[in-house]
N, C-alpha and C positions, 0 to 999 in steps of 0.2 A: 660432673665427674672430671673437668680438668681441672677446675679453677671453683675449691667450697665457697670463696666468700664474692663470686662473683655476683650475688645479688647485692653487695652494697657498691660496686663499681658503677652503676648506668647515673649518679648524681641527681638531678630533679627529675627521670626520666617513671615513670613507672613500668611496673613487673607483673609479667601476667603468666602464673604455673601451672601449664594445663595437668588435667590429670592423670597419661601419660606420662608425664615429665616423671612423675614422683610415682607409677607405675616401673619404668625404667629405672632410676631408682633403688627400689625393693629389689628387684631381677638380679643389681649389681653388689647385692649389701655383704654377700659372702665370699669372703678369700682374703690372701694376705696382699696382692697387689696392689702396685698404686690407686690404680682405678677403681676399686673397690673400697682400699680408704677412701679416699676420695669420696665416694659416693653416702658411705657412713659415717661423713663429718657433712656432709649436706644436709644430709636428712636429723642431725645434732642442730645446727642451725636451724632451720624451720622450725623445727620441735620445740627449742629457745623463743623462737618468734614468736609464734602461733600459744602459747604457755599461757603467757601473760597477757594476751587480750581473750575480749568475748566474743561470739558468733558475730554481733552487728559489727563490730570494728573489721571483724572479718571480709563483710559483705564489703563497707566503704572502701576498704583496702589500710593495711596496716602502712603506716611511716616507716620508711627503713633509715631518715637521718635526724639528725639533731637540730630542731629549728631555731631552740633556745640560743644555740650558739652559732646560731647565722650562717650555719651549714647548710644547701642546698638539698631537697628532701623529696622523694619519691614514693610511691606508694604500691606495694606487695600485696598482689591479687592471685586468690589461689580458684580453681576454675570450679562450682559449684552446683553446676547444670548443666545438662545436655547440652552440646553444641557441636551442630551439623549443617558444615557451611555447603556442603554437596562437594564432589568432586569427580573428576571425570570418570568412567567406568574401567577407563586401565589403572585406575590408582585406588585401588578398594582398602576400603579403612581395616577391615578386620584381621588383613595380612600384616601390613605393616603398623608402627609404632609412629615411625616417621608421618607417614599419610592420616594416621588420626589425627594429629598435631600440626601441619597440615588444615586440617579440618576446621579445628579449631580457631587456629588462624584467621579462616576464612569469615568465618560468624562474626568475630569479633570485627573485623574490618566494615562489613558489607550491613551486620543487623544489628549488633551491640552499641558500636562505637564509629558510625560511618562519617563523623565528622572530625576523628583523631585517626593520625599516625601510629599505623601499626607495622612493627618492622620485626624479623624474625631475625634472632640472632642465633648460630650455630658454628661449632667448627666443622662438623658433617659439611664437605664440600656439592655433595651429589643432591643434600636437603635440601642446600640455597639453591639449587640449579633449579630442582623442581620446582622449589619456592617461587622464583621469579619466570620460568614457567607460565604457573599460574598466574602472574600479573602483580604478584607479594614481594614486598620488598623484604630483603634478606641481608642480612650483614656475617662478616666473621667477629670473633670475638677478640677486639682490637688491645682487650686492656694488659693479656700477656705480654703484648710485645715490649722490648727492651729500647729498640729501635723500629724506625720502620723502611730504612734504608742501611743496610747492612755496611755498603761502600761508606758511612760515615761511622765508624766503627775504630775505638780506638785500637791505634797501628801497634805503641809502645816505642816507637820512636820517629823521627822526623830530620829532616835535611835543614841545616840553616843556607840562607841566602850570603850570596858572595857580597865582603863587605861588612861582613859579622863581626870581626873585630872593632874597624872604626868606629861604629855606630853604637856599640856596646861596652868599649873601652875606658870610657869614663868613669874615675876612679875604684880600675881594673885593681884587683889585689890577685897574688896568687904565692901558695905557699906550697910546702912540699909535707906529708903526713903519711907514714905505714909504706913510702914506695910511692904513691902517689901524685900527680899533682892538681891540687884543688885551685879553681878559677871564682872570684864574687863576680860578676859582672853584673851590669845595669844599665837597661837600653829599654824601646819598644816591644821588643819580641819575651822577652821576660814574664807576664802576665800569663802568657800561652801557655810557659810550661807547669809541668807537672812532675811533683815529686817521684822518680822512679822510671820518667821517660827519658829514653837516649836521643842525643844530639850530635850530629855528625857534620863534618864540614871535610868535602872533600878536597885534595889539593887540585890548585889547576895552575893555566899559565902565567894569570896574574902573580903569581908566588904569594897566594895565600895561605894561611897556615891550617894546614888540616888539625882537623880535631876529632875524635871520638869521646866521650866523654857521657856521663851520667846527672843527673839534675838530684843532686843531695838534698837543695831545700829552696825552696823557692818564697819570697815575704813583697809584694807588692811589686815597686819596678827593680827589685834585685832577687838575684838567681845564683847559687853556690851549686857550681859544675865541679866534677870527677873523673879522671883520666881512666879509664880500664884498662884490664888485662889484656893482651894479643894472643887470644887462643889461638890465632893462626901462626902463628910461632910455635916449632916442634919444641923447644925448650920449656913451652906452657901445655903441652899434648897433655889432654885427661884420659886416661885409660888406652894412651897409644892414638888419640883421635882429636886433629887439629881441626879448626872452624873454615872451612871452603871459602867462606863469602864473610860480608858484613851483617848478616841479622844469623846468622851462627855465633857468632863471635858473641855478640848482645846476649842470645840467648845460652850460652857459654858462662855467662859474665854472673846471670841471675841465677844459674843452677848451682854453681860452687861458690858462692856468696853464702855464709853462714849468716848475715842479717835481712835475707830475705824469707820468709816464710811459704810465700804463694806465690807459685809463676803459672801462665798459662803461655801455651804455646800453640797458635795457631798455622795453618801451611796446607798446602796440595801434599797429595801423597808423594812421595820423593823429598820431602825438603830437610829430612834428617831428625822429625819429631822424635822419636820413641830412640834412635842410636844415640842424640846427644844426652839424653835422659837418662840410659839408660849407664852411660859410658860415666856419666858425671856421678849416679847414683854408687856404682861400682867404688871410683874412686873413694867417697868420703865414708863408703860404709867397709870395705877389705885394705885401703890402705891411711888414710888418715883416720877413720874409727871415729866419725863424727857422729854416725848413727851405728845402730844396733843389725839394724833389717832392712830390708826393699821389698815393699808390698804393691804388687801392681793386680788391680781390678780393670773392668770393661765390662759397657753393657754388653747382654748378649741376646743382639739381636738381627737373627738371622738376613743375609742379603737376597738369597735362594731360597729354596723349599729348605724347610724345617728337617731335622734329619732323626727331629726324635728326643725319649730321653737318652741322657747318656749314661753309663756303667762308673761303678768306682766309689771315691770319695768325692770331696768336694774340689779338690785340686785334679783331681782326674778327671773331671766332668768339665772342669776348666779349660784344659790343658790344646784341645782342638781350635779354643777363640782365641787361643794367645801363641796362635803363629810368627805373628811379626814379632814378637819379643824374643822367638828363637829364634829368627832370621839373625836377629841385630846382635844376639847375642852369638852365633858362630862369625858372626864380622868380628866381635871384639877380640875372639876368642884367635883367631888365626894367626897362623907365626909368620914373622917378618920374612918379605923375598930376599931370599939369599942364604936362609940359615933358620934355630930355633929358638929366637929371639922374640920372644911375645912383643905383641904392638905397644902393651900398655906397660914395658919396661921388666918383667919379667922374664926369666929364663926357664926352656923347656928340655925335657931329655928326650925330644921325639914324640911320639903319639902318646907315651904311659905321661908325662908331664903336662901334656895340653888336656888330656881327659881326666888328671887329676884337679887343674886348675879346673875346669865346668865343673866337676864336682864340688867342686867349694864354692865356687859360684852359685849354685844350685840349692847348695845349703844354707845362702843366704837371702834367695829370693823368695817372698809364700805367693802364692797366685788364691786370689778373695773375689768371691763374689759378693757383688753388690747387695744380692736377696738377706746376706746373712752381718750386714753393717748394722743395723740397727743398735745401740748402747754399748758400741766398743769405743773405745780409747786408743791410741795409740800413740807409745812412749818413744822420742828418739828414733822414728821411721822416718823410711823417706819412701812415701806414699804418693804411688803414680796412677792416675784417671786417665787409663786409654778410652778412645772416644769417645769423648764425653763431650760433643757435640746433640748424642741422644741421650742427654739427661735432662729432666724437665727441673726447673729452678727447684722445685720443692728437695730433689733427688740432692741436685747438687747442695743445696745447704745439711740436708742430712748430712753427704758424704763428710765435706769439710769442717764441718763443729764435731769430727771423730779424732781432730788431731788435738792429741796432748803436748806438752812441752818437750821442746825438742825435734819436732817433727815438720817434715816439709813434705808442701802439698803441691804436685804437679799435675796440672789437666793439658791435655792433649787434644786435640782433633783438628777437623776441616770442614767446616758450615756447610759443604759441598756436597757433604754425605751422610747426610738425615735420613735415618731409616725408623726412627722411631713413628707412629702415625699422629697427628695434629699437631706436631713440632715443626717449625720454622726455620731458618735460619734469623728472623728478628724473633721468636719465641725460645729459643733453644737455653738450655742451663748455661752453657759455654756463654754465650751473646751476655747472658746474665751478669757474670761473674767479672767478663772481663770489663764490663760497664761499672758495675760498683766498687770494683778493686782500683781502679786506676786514682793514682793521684796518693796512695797510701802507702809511707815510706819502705814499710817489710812486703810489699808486694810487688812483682812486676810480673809484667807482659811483653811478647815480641811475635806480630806476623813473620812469616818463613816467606820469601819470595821466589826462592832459587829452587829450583830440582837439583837435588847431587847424584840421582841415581843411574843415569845412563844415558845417552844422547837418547838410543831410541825410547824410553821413559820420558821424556820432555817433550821429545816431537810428537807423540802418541795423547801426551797433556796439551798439546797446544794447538793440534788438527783432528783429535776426535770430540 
């Protein structure tokens, strides 16, 4: 029910179903949710499987790989008799699903097969406990994961070493293109990068020359660098809102870039995900009219007790998860100290002028739930994924093959704060995405390092 096609992931290992398994199963087969798809393309499978052989093939166990082509190959056993490997008397079989299986387990180790390795694989954390418990060896289900160390997880951009010029200078070209200025260099460090990663070089006292800069294109030991914009320059402010730090600025750089398509933006809570997005989104959709709309989704899924269904429409039902999009948006929304001068360069007549701009505002944002994306499109948005750290890859690839031409897709989150149940931080759709994205010219990425939101919001991140 996480993973349909995880019976052909274990490679020469074989498969053994007990009849539980596929009892569980049937229990799941009704509903619209993941996990009940899930479970009704499982049982698609088998049913595939089991089709095309006969009862004996059954018994031997069915091949799940290709041996012809020299593919490593396993064999699919579905459980066909009783089997009661005993278990202790606090763990009775006819309560649980878990403790049959379990059970079975047991037989198979001790009377079936006592001279092969038998290992329980589950994401059920409390299963493998019992499992090993019992003296059964237990695994989690390793093939989700994206990574298995998350600190080795691509950043979207990187520090060069002091000396970066000498060493790379060689038959250095640089031209000037659009405002820009583009760098070819060719050195050591060139290989590493990757189309779409920022490279930075801070100044110091050797009087070396700083550099912020974007990796345009990269061909063996040469690399075609990019100057960016200085969003921390008020004269660059997008919607009244300059970049605090250096991976603001970056993440600045990929939002108002019309040849980007995919950015994802990772950070602790405070680091300015959802205001730069949202600020940047504003922009290209009410004053340069690069887009039509601003759709912003989020799972929804509860931190506390459930509080229920909600009343309304589907944006009313909405409207309670997407707090922080109203927070960010009365920061955008507030008139300059001193007078009624909107942040984002607008002028106000007082209160009637600032609540007719959130009106217009409001009239360009839709708020969508996730349940209801299935075979939509969308033309010329600019489509935002708040926490989408709890989307499981299958989700996230739904989400993002809904963008039409025109359209830019922004995912959001903080690996830190998985509330979805058998998600990871190496299993996670975010972990996902920003793994297969990197390196691909219309795409970027940028971790958040800084908290902008308050001293005591920092120190509260950094001693609780």
């Amino acid at each position: 029910m996480h993973d349909p096609t995880s019976i052909y992931r274990f490679e020469e290992h074989d498969v053994f179903v007990p009849m539980m398994t596929l009892e569980e199963l049937d229990a799941h087969k009704k509903g619209s949710s993941e996990v009940e798809r899930n479970a009704r393309q499982t049982s698609r499978e088998f049913n595939a499987i089991i089709s095309a052989v006969d009862n004996n093939i059954m018994k031997k166990g069915i091949p799940l790989g290709v041996p012809s082509k020299g593919l490593a190959t396993g064999h699919l056993f579905f459980q066909t008799e009783s089997m009661n490997g005993g278990l202790p008397a606090a763990l009775p079989k006819g309560r649980s699903g878990d403790n049959q299986i379990l059970s079975v387990m047991r037989y198979l180790k001790e009377k079936k097969y006592p001279g092969r390795e038998v290992v329980l694989v589950s994401k059920d954390i409390n299963m493998r406990i019992k499992a090993r418990a019992l003296g059964l060896q237990s695994q989690d289900y390793f093939n989700d994961k994206v990574l298995e160390d998350t600190d080795l997880l691509y950043a979207g951009a990187k520090g060069l070493p002091i000396g970066f010029w000498d060493t790379h200078s060689k038959d250095l070209k640089s031209w000037k293109e659009d405002g820009r200025t583009f760098y070819q260099v060719q050195g050591p460090l060139c290989p590493d990068m990757l189309v779409g990663e920022f490279v930075y070089l801070e100044p110091t006292e050797a009087g070396e020359k700083p550099l912020h800069a974007i990796v345009r294109k990269r061909e063996g030991q040469n690399a075609t660098l990019s100057t960016i914009v200085d969003y921390g320059h008020s004269k660059n402010a997008v919607w009244g809102i300059t970049a605090r730090n250096r991976e603001q600025n970056f993440a600045l750089n990929l939002l108002m870039d019309p040849e980007i398509d995919f950015v994802t933006l990772l950070g602790q809570a405070g680091t300015g995900k959802t205001l730069l997005s949202l600020a940047a989104a504003l922009t290209q959709t009410l004053e340069t009219k690069r887009y039509t709309e601003i759709i912003i989704t989020r799972v929804t899924v509860p931190v506390g007790e459930d509080i229920g269904f909600l009343p309304g429409s589907e944006e009313e039902k909405m409207t309670p998860w997407m707090g922080a999009v109203e927070d960010n948006l009365d920061v955008l929304n507030r008139p300059a100290e001193g007078g009624d001068k909107g942040d984002h360069g607008g002028t106000y007549s007082g209160d009637w002028g600032r609540a007719a701009t959130m009106d217009l505002i409001r009239s360009r944002i839709k708020i969508k739930s996730l349940n209801f994306m299935r075979g939509r499109t969308f033309l010329n948005k600019f489509l935002i994924i708040d926490e989408s750290q709890n989307l499981t890859p299958k989700q996230m690839k739904t989400l993002i093959t809904r963008a039409g031409p025109g359209t830019k897709v922004v995912c959001l989150g903080n690996l830190g704060q998985i509330d979805t149940p058998y998600l990871t931080e190496g299993s996670s759709g975010l972990t996902y995405v920003v793994d297969r994205f990197k390196g691909w010219a219309h795409g970027g990425h940028i971790t958040l390092q800084r908290g902008e939101r308050s001293r005591l919001a920092d120190y509260a991140g950094d001693v609780l």
